[in-house]
VOGU-3710 file (C-alpha; in Angstrom, 3 decimals, decimal comma):
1> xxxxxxxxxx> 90,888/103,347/121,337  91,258/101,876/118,034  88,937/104,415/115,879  89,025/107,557/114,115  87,633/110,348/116,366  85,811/113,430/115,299  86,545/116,722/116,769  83,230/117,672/117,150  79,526/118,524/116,781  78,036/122,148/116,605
11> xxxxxxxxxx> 74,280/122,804/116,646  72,629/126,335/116,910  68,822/127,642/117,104  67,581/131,196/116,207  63,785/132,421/117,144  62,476/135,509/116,544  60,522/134,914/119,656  62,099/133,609/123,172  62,112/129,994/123,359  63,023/127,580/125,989
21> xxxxxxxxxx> 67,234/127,436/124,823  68,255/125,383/127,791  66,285/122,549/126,590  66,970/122,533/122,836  70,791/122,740/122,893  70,437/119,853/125,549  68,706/117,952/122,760  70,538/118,828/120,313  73,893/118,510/122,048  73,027/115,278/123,383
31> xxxxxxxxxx> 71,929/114,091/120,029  75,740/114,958/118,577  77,534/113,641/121,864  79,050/110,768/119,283  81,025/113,469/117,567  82,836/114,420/120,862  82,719/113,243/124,692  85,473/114,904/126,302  83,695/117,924/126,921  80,745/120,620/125,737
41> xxxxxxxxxx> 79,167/124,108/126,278  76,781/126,562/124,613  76,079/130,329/124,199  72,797/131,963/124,527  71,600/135,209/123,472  68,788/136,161/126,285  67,805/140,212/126,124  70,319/141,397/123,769  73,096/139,620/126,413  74,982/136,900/125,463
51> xxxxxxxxxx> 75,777/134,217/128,175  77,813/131,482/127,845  78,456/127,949/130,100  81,219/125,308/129,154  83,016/122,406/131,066  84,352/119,119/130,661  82,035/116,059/130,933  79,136/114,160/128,977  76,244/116,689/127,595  73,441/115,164/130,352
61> xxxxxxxxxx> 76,201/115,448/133,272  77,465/118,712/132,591  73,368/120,458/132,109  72,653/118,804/135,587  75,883/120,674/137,076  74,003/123,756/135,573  70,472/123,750/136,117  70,963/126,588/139,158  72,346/129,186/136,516  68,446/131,212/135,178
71> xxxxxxxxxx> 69,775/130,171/131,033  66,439/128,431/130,133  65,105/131,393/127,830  66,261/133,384/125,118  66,329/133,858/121,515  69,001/131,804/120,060  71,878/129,955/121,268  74,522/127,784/119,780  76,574/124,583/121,267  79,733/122,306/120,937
81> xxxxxxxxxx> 80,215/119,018/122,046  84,496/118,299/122,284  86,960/115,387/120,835  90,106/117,264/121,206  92,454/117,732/118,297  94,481/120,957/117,634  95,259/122,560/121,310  94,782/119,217/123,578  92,517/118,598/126,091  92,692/121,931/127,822
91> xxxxxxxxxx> 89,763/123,426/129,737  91,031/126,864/127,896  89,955/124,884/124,634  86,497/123,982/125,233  84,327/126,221/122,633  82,296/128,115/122,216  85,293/130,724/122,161  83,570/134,257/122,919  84,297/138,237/122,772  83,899/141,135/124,551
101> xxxxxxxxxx> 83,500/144,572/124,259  85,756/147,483/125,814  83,202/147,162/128,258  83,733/143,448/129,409  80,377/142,595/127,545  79,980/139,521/125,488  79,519/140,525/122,166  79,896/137,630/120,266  80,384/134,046/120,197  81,413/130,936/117,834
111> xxxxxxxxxx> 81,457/126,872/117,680  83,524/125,305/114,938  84,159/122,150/113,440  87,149/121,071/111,568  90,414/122,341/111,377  92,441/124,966/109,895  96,034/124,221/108,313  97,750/127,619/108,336  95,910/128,376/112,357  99,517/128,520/113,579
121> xxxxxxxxxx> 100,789/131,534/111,351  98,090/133,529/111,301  97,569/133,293/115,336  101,377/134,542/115,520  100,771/137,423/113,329  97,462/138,445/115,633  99,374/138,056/118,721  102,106/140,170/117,168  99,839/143,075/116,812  98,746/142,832/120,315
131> xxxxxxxxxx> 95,496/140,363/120,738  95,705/138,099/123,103  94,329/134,417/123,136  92,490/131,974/125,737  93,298/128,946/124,604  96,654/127,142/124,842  96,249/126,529/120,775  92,921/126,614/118,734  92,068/127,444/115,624  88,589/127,881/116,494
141> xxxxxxxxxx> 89,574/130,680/118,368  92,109/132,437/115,660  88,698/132,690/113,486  87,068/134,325/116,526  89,444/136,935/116,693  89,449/137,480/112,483  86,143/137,900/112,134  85,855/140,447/115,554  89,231/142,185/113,920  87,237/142,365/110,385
151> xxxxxxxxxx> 83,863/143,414/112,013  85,876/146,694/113,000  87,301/147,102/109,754  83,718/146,712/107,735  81,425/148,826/110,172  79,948/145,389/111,882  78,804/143,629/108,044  78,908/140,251/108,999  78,706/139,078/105,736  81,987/140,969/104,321
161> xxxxxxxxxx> 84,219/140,260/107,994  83,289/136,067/106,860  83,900/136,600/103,646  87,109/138,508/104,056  88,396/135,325/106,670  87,925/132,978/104,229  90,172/134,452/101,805  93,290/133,827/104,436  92,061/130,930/106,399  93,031/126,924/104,555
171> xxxxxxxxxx> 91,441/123,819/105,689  88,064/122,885/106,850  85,634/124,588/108,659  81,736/124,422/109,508  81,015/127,258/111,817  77,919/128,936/113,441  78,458/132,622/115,289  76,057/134,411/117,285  76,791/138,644/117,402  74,354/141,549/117,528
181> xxxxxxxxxx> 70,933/139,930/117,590  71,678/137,664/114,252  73,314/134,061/113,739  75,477/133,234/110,853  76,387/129,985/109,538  79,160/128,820/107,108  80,877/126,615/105,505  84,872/126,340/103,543  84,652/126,149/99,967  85,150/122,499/99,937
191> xxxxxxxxxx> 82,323/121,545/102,469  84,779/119,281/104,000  82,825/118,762/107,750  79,442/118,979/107,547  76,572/121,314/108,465  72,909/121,248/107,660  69,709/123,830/108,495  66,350/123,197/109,119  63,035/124,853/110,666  61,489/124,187/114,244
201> xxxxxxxxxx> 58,669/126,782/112,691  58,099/129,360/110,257  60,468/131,605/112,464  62,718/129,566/114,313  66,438/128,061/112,227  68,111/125,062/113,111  71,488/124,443/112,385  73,193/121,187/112,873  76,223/119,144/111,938  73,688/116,176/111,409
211> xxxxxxxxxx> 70,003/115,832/111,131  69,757/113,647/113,681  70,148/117,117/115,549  67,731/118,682/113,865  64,821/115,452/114,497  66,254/115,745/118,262  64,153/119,056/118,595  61,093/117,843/116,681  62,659/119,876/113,683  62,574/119,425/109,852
221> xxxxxxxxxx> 65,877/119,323/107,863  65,846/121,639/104,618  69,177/120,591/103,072  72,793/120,670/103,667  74,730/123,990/103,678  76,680/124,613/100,034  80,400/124,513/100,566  80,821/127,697/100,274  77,685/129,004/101,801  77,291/131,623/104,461
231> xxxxxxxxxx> 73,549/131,789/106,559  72,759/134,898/108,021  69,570/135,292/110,185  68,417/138,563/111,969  64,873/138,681/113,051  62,259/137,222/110,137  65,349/138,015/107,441  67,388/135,238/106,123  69,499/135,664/103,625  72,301/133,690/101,545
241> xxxxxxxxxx> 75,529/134,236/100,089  78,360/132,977/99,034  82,065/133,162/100,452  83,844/132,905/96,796  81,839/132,538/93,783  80,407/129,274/93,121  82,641/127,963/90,110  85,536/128,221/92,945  83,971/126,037/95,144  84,011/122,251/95,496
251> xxxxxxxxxx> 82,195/119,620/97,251  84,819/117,206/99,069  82,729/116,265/102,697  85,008/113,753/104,159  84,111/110,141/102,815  84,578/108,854/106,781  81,321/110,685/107,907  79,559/108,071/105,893  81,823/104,825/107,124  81,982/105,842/110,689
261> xxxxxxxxxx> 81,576/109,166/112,105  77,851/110,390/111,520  74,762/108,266/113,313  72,978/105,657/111,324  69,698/107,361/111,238  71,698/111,153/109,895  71,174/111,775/106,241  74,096/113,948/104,449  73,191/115,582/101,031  69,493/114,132/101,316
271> xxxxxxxxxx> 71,542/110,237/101,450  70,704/108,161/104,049  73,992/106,865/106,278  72,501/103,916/107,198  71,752/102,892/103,624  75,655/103,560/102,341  77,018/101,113/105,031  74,577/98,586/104,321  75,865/98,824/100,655  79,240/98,412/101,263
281> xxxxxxxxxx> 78,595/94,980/103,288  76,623/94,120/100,103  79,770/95,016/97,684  81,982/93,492/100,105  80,476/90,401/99,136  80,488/91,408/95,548  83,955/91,481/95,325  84,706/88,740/98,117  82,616/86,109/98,686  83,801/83,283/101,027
291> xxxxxxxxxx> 81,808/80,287/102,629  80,678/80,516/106,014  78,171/79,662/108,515  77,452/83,556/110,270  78,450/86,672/109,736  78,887/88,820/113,046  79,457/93,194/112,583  81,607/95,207/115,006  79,261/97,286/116,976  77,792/99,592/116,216
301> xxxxxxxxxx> 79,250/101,171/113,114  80,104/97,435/112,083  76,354/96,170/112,147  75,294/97,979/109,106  77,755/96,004/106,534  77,587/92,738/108,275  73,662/93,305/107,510  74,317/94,097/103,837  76,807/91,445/103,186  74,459/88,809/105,095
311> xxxxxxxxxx> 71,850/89,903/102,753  73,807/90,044/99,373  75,339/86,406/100,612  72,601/84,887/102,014  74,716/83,331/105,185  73,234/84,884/108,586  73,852/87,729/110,648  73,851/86,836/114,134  74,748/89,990/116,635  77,432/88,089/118,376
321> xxxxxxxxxx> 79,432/90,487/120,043  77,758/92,440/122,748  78,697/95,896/123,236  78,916/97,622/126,628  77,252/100,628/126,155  77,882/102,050/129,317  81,671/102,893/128,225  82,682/105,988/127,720  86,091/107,474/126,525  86,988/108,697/130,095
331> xxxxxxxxxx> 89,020/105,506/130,989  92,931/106,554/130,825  94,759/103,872/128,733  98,255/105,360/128,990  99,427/101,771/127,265  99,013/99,354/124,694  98,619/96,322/126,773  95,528/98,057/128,893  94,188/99,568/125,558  93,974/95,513/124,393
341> xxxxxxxxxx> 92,610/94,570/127,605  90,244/97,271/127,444  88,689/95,569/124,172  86,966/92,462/126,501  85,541/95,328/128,510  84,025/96,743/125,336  83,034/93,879/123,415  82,160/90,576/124,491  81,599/87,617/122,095  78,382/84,700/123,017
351> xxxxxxxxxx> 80,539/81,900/123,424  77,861/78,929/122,254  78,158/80,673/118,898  81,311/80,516/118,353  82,688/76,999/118,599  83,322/75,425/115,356  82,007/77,754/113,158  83,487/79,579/109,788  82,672/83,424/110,583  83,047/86,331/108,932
361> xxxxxxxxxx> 83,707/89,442/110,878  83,178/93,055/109,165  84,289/96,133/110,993  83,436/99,684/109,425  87,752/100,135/109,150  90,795/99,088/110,472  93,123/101,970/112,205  95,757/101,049/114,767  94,641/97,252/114,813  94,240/96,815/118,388
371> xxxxxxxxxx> 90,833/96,109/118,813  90,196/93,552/115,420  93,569/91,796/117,370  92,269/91,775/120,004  88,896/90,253/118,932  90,337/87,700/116,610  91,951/86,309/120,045  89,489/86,250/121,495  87,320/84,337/118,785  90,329/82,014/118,335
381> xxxxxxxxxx> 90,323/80,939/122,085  86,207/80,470/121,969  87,033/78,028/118,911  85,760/79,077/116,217  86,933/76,770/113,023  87,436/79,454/110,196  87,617/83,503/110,998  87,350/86,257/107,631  87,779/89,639/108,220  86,111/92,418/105,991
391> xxxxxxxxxx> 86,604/95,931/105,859  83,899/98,419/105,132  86,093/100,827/103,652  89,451/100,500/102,025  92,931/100,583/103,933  93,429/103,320/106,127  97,101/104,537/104,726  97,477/108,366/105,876  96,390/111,011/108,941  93,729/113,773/108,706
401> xxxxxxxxxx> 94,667/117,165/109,118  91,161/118,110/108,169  89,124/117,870/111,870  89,927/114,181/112,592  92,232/112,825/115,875  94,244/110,296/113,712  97,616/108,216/114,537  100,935/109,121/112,784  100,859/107,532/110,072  103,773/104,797/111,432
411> xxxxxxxxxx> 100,748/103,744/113,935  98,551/102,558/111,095  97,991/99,549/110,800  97,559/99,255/106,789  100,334/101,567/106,150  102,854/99,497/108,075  101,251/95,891/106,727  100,655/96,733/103,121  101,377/92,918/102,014  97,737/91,065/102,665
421> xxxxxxxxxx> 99,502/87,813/103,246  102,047/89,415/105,997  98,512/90,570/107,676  96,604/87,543/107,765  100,013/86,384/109,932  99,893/88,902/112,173  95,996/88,498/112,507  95,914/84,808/112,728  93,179/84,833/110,236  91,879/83,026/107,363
431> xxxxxxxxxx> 91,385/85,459/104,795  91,165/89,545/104,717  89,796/91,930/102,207  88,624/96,257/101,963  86,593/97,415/100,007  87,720/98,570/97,392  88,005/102,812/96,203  86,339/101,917/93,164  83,347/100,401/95,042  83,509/103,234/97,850
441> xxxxxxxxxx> 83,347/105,996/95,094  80,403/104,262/93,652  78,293/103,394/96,548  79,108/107,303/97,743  77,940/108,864/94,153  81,161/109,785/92,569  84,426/111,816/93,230  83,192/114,783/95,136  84,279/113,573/98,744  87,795/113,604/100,532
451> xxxxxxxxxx> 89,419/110,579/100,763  92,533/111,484/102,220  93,431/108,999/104,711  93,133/106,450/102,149  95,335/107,845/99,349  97,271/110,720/100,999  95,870/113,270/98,378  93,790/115,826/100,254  91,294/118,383/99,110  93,300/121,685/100,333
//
């Protein structure tokens, strides 16, 4: 459809005492099934034995399929919940990617977020020396097999085999692996997907791309992981370090976890998501008013702005479009014209609303263009008098290479129209505006994000 998709959302718990790990990582998994829906698994480390159980499917579907396998207790596991990117939609590509030992044993096991730019090479030069890989393409699995080939060259420290990795690996990464009893977290040096930790109690870790994973389990965040950061827990000992020293290290999380991909109710670096998108609705009016009788938001990401910008305006917010929540993204659209159609099945407008009315319409982006097309027909042919369309975030120009399924960049829809007039043609609207970087920057704090697929300049 006509969005950015993340690749994915990782969660892991560690106890120092056996817990009930079938239900947590259901919770938690279930709580991150917006950052993937293709397909999910989890590892869990029960007796010193690590056990692991992955398929395609939603989170609730695929637990039913395994509630005869005896996985309920244990003292850690970690999870994955799938948008392909790098390797396709392959069953071989469904993490977590595990290892075994000479003896056939799982010894350890990862989930990983993000994406590596140089995964290619360095899987050639492994698989020229003789190991042997799963997947069809991954680079989750490529750091699998560094850190198990580095764990042999520094006597099993954990610490030094991530450390050593991250010296050859480029691009972004949030990972959590469980090996030998302990669970390590980390982080690339530019914190580019996120990853947070919290506490169940005194001796049980969280780890989460969101909080909302974290409140899922009745936990309580403790901050974000430091890009940069490595976690390593083993038994009631928890200790912190650093991948490269801290002057090397930047903060760039991508800016789009704020506009789109994280829930509402996450918080990333202690700021509330909700709060940033209701502040670019209100800036969006800042820099754009116009005179109308409602504004209507895109659900759900849309809702936020439309909010803000009915606020800062004072003109209404009326939650016009009703979204089918019983979609998923297992349809097969194999073309554009059933991809447009698709958008009545997704969204449908109140009619009685409509008719005659100057409305603004504020969407958290515009990508391919296919569904705001789509809906602007739609609102044309209920007849309403005057239609506006306002972007939460500024013109989408460039792809992610960073963890993000993006079009080419000749499938955007702002890189191909980059005259405003030429757009409100193709749209059939009244007026269009984005907001603007300077406003975005603001609203987000400052500089310290990525904002590559808005000005083609990326972090690594």
């Amino acid at each position: 459809m006509d969005k950015f998709h993340e690749e994915c959302g990782i969660f892991g718990i560690y106890s120092t005492f056996k817990i009930n790990t079938f239900s947590l990582i259901q919770s938690g998994l279930f709580a991150l099934q917006h950052r993937g829906q293709e397909a999910c698994g989890f590892s869990t480390l029960r007796d010193g034995e690590i056990l692991s159980y992955k398929d395609e499917g939603f989170v609730l579907d695929f637990f039913q399929k395994i509630l005869k396998y005896k996985c309920y207790k244990g003292n850690a596991v970690i999870g994955h919940t799938r948008y392909s990117t790098a390797g396709g939609q392959s069953k071989k590509n469904i993490q977590p990617f595990f290892g075994n030992n000479s003896k056939g044993k799982c010894v350890i096991s990862i989930v990983h977020n993000g994406n590596l730019i140089n995964a290619r090479n360095i899987r050639k030069n492994l698989e020229d020396k003789g190991v042997n890989f799963i997947s069809e393409y991954s680079d989750s699995e490529v750091i699998l097999h560094l850190i198990q080939k580095n764990l042999l060259k520094y006597n099993n420290d954990l610490e030094k085999s991530i450390i050593n990795i991250s010296s050859n690996i480029k691009g972004a990464y949030s990972v959590i692996v469980l090996i030998n009893n302990k669970i390590a977290a980390f982080r690339d040096p530019n914190g580019i997907r996120p990853l947070c930790y919290g506490l169940l109690d005194e001796q049980t870790y969280i780890f989460s791309s969101e909080t909302c994973g974290i409140d899922s389990v009745g936990g309580i965040y403790i901050r974000d992981l430091f890009p940069g950061e490595i976690i390593i827990i083993e038994n009631k000992t928890i200790k912190f370090s650093m991948i490269e020293k801290i002057e090397n290290t930047k903060k760039r999380i991508c800016s789009f976890e704020y506009i789109y991909f994280s829930r509402p109710d996450s918080l990333i670096e202690n700021t509330n998501v909700y709060k940033v998108r209701e502040k670019s609705g209100e800036k969006l009016y800042e820099q754009h008013p116009v005179k109308a009788d409602v504004v209507i938001g895109v659900p759900d990401s849309g809702v936020p702005a439309a909010i803000g910008y009915s606020k800062a305006s004072g003109i209404p917010f009326k939650p016009i479009l009703i979204k089918n929540k019983y979609i998923g993204r297992s349809f097969i659209l194999p073309n554009k014209e059933i991809r447009e159609k698709m958008v009545n099945l997704k969204l449908n407008p109140i009619l009685h609303e409509i008719k005659d009315k100057r409305i603004i319409i504020i969407d958290d982006s515009i990508v391919r263009g296919t569904t705001i097309a789509r809906l602007i027909y739609i609102l044309r042919k209920s007849g309403a008098k005057e239609l506006h369309f306002r972007s939460a975030s500024p013109p989408i120009i460039a792809p992610c290479y960073l963890g993000v399924n993006t079009p080419k960049k000749k499938d955007l829809f702002s890189y191909k129209n980059i005259n405003k007039n030429d757009i409100i043609k193709i749209l059939n609207l009244d007026s269009i505006e984005f907001l603007s970087m300077d406003n975005l920057i603001n609203i987000l704090g400052g500089k310290s994000h990525c904002f590559g697929c808005f000005t083609g300049l990326y972090p690594v």
